[in-house]
C-alpha positions as CSV (number, residue, x, y, z in Angstrom):
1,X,31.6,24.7,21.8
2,X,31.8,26.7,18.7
3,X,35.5,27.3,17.6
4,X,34.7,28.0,13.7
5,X,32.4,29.0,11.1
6,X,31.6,30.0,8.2
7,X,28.9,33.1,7.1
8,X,27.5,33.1,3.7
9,X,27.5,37.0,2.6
10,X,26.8,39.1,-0.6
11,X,30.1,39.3,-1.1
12,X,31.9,35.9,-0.1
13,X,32.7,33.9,2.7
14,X,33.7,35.1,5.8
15,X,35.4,32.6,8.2
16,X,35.7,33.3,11.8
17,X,38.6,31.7,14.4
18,X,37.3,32.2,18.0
19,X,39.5,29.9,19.2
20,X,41.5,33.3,19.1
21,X,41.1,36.1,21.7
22,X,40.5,38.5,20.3
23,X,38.1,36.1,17.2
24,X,39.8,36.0,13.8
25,X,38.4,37.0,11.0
26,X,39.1,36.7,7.6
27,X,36.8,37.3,4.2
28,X,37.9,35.2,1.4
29,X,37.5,38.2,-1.3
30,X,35.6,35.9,-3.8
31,X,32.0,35.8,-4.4
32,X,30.8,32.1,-4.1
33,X,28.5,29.5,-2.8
34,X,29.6,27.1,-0.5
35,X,28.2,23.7,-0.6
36,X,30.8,21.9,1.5
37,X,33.7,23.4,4.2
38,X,36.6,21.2,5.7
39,X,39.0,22.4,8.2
40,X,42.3,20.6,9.1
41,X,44.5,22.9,11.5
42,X,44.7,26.9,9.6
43,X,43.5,25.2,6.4
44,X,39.8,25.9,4.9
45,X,38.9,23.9,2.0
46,X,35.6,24.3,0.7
47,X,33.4,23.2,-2.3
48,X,32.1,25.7,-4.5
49,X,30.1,26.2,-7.5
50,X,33.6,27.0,-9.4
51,X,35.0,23.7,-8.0
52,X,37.2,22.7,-4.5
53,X,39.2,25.8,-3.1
54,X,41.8,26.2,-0.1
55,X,42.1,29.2,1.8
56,X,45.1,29.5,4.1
57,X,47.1,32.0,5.3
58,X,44.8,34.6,3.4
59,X,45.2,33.1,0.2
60,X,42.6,31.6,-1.7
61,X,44.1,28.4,-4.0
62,X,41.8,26.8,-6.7
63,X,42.7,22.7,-6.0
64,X,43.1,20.7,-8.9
65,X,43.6,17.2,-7.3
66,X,44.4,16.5,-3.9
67,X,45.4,13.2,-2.0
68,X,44.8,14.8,1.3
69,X,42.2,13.4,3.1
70,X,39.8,16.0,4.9
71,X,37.2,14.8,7.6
């Protein structure tokens, strides 16, 4: 069953929740390539071009370092 995902556009990301009724969804804002997308809970992390990013709540958070282990 599909419960996430993630759509590639023009002009960003665009995640979609349909564990939601009705689905959720939420564009990112930024323009960017992902190569790699984690979710844990509400948090997205995803690799980019630029570097690892988290987007929760609506905001998107450049990560530095994290400890947090993603799978």
């Amino acid at each position: 069953t599909l419960t996430r995902m993630l759509v590639q556009t023009e002009s960003g990301p665009v995640l979609y929740d349909f564990r939601r009724r009705p689905p959720q969804v939420q564009r990112v804002g930024v323009r960017m390539t992902v190569k790699r997308v984690f979710w844990q809970g509400d948090e997205v992390v995803m690799q980019g071009s630029q570097g690892w990013f988290r987007f929760q709540r609506g905001v998107l958070t450049k990560l530095q370092s994290s400890t947090t282990t993603y799978h």
